[in-house]
N, C-alpha and C positions, 0 to 999 in steps of 0.2 A: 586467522579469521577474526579473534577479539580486535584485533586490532581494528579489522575493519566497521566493525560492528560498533566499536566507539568511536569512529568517523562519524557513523553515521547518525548517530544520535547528535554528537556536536555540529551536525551541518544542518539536521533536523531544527535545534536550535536558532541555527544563524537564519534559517528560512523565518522562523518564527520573529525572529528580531527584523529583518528585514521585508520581506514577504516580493521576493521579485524571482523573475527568472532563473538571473545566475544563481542564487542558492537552489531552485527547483534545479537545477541543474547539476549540478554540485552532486545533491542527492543522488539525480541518478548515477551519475558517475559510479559511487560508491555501490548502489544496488546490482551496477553490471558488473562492478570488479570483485563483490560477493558471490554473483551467478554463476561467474567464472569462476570461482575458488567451487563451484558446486558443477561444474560441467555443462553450466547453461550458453549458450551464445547470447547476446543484447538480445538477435531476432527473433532467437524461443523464448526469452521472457517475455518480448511483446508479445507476441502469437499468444502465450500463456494467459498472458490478463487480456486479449483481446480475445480467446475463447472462454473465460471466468466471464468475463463481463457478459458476454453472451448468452451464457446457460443463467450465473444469476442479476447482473445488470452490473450498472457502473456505479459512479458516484459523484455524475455529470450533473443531476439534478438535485445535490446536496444532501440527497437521504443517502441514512444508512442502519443496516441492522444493528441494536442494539444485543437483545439476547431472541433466544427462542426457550419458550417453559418446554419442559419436561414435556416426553411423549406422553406421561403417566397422566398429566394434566390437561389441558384443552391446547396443547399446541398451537397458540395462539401468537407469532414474531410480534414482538413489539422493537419501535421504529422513533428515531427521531430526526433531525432535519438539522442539518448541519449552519452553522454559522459563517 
């Protein structure tokens, strides 16, 4: 499983140096043969992030949650906008 996990970070990279499909690709590769080492099939990961996305949204429109304060505080999510 490390092994895979330091794939994936190096391909994370190569996206980051690159920025095209086949390293998007690449990624997932790595993230289904993680799911698998975890009992997921490719189809129940998709379904997984396609019902996440659902209940709390995507990340289609470049935001994303940074943190949420404390219950004890005004529970207020603060948000930034992706690049």
């Amino acid at each position: 499983m490390q092994l895979l996990e330091d794939k994936l970070f190096e391909e994370i990279k190569e996206f980051q140096a690159a920025q095209n499909g086949e390293e998007l690709a690449d990624i997932l590769e790595v993230v289904f043969a993680l799911g698998e080492k975890l009992g997921h099939t490719n189809e129940n990961l998709l379904e997984l992030r396609r019902k996440k996305a659902e209940k709390r949204g995507g990340f289609s429109l470049g935001l994303f949650l940074e943190s949420v304060d404390d219950a004890s505080t005004n529970n207020t999510p603060r948000g930034n906008k992706a690049s």
